[in-house]
C-alpha positions as CSV (number, residue, x, y, z in Angstrom):
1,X,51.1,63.1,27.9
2,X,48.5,60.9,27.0
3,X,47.4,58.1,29.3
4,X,46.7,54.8,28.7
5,X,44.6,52.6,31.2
6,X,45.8,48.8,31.5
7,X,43.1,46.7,32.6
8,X,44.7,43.6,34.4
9,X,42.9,40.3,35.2
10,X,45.8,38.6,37.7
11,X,49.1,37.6,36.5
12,X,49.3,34.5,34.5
13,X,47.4,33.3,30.8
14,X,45.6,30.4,32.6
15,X,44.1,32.4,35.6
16,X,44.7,35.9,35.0
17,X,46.1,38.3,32.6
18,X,48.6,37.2,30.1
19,X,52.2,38.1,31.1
20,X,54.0,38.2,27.9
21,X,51.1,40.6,26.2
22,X,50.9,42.9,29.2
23,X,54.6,43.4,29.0
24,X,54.8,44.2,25.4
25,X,51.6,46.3,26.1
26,X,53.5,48.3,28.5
27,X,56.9,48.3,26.3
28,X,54.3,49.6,23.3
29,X,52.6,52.4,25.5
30,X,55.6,53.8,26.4
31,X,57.8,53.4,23.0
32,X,55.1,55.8,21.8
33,X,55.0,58.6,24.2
34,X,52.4,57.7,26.5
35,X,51.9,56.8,30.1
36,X,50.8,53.5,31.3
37,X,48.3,52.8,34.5
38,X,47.7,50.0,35.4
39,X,44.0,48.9,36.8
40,X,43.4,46.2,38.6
41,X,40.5,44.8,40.6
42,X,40.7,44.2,44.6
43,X,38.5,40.8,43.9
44,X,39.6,36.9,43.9
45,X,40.0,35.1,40.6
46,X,38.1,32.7,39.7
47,X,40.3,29.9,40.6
48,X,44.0,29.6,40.6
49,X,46.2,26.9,38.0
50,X,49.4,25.4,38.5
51,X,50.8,26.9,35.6
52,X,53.5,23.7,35.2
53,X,50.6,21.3,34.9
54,X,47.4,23.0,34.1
55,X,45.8,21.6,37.4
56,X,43.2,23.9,39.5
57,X,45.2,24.7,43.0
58,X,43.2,24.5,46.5
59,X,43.8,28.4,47.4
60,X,42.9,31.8,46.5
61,X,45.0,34.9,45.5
62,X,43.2,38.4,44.5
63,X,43.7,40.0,41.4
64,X,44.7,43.1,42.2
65,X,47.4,41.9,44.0
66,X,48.1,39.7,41.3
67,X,48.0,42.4,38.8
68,X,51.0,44.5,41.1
69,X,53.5,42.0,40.1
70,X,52.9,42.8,36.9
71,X,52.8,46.5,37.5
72,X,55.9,46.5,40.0
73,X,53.5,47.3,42.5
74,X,51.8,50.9,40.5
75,X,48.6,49.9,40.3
76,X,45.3,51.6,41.4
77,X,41.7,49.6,41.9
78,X,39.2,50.5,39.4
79,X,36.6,51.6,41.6
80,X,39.4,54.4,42.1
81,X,39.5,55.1,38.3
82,X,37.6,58.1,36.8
83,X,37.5,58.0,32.9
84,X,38.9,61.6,33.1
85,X,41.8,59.9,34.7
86,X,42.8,58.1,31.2
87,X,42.9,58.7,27.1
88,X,41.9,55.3,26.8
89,X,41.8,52.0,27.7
90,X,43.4,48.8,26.6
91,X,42.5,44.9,28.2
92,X,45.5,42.4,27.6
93,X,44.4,38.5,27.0
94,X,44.8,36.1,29.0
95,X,41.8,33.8,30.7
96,X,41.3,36.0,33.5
97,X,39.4,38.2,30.8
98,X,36.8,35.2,30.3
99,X,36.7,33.5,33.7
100,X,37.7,36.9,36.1
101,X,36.1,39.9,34.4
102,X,33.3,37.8,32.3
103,X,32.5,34.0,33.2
104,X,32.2,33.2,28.8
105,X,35.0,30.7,29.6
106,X,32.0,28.6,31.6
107,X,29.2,30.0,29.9
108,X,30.0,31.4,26.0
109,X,27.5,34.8,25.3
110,X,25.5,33.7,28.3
111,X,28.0,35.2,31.0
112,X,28.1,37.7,32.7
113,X,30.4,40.6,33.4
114,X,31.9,42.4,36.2
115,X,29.7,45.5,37.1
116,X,32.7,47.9,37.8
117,X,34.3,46.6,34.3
118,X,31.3,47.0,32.4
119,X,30.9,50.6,33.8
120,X,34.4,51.6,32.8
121,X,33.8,50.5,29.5
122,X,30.8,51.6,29.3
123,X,31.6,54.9,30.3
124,X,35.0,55.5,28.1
125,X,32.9,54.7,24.8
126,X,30.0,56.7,25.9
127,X,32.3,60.0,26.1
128,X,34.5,59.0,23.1
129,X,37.8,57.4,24.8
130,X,39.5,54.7,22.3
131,X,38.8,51.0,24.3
132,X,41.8,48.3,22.7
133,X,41.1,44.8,23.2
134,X,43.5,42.2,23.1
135,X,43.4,38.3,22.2
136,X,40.4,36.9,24.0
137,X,39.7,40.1,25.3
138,X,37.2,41.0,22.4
139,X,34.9,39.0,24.9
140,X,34.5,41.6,27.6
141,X,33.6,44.7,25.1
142,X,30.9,42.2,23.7
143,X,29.7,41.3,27.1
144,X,29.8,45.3,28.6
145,X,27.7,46.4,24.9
146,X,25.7,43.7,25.0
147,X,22.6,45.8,25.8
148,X,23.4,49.1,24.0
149,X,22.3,49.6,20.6
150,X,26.6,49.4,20.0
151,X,27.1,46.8,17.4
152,X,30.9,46.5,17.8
153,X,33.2,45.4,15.0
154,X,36.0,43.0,16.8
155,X,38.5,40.2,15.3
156,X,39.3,37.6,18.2
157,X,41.3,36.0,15.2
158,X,41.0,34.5,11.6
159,X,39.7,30.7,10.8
160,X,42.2,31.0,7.9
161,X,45.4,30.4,10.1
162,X,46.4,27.8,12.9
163,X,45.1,28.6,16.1
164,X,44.8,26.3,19.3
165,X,41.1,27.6,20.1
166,X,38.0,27.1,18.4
167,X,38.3,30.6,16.7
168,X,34.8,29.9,14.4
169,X,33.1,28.9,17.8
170,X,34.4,32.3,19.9
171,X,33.1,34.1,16.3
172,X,30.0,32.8,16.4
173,X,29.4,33.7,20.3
174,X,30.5,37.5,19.8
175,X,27.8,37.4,17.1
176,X,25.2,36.2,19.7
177,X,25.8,39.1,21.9
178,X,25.6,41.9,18.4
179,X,29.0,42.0,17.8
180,X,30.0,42.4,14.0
181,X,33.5,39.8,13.9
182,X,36.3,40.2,11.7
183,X,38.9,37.4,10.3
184,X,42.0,39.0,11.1
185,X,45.7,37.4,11.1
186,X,48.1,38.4,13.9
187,X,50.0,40.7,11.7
188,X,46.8,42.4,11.1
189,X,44.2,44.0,13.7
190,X,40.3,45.5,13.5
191,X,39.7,48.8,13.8
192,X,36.4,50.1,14.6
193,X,36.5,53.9,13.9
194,X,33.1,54.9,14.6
195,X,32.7,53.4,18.3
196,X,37.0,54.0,18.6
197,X,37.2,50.3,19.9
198,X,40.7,47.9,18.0
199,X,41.1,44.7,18.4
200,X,44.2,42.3,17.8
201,X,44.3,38.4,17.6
202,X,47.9,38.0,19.4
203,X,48.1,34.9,21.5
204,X,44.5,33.5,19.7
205,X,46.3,32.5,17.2
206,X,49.6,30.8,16.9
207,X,52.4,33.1,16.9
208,X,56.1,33.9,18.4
209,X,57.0,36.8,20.5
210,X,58.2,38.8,17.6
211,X,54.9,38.6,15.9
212,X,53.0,38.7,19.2
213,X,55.3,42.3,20.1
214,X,54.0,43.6,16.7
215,X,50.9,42.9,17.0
216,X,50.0,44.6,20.4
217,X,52.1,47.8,18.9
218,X,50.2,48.1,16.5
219,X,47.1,47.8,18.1
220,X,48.6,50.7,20.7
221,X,49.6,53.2,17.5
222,X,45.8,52.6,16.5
223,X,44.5,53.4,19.4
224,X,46.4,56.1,20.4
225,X,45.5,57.6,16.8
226,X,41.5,57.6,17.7
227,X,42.5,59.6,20.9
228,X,40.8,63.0,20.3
């Protein structure tokens, strides 16, 4: 059976991983015959927000505990992940990917990236494992390429539809760091066959759960079909 690593960033859009996409991520991997597992990282977010008001809370919670919730608990640290251990790799949205795993949230295509997420990626494209990036999540490839010669191809979503973030501005960052960007709808996603590396818009643009669900399934079925 093929398996599929989930890379969580906590549990919740603002401070962590985005709930709703790493459900449907979860519902996607296993509609299609694969196994899920889950990967989290035994470090503290960046901050925590009161989801309710958007407020910045006075404590600290780690996001591989974080992540568990998510996971019911299944969830292994990625210093404990081999990339023999998975088919391939897919990053939900959600801030944590630009404040926990990269700091571009503070600091654009200045930031700087996690080591240990950086080698996984790093490692899973440089032995031919599909990588599948979701919503702002396009921003953690570009950050862990940065200084190959890998220009990725990515879509962290189209200027041509409503979105509540500055889509052209997150474009023209990725393109700082080499990536090639793509306008892409969320009933559409990028697929970069020669580096195995898709990307969908989901939450980056405005959508319902319906479209949202598609979206991240068809981003799965993608990546699943550059598995070797």
């Amino acid at each position: 059976m093929i398996k599929i690593g989930v890379l969580l960033s906590g549990c919740g859009v603002y401070d962590g991983a985005e709930i709703q996409e790493a459900v449907f991520t979860l519902l996607a991997i296993e509609e299609l015959g694969a196994e899920a597992v889950c990967i989290g990282i035994d470090k503290n977010q960046h901050h925590v927000v009161n989801h309710t008001t958007g407020a910045e809370m006075t404590e600290s919670r780690n996001m591989l505990v974080e992540a568990a919730r998510i996971a019911r608990g299944k969830i292994t640290e990625i210093n404990q992940i081999d990339p023999a251990d998975i088919d391939a790799l897919v990053i939900p949205g959600g801030f944590g990917s630009a404040k926990n795993f990269t700091s571009w949230a503070f600091s654009g295509p200045a930031s700087t990236i996690l080591p240990e997420v950086k080698l996984l990626i790093v490692n899973l494209i440089n032995i031919g494992k599909p990588i599948s990036a979701l919503c702002v999540s396009p921003v953690v490839v570009a950050k862990a390429l940065e200084d190959s010669k890998i220009n990725a191809h990515l879509t962290i979503g189209s200027t041509a539809a409503a979105s509540e973030y500055d889509i052209a501005g997150f474009q023209a960052g990725l393109q700082a760091t080499g990536v090639l960007t793509e306008n892409k709808l969320v009933t559409e996603i990028a697929i970069d066959t020669q580096n195995k590396i898709v990307s969908a818009p989901c939450y980056m643009m405005d959508t319902g759960l319906v479209d949202l669900r598609n979206n991240i399934k068809m981003a799965l079925e993608a990546t699943i079909n550059l598995v070797d």
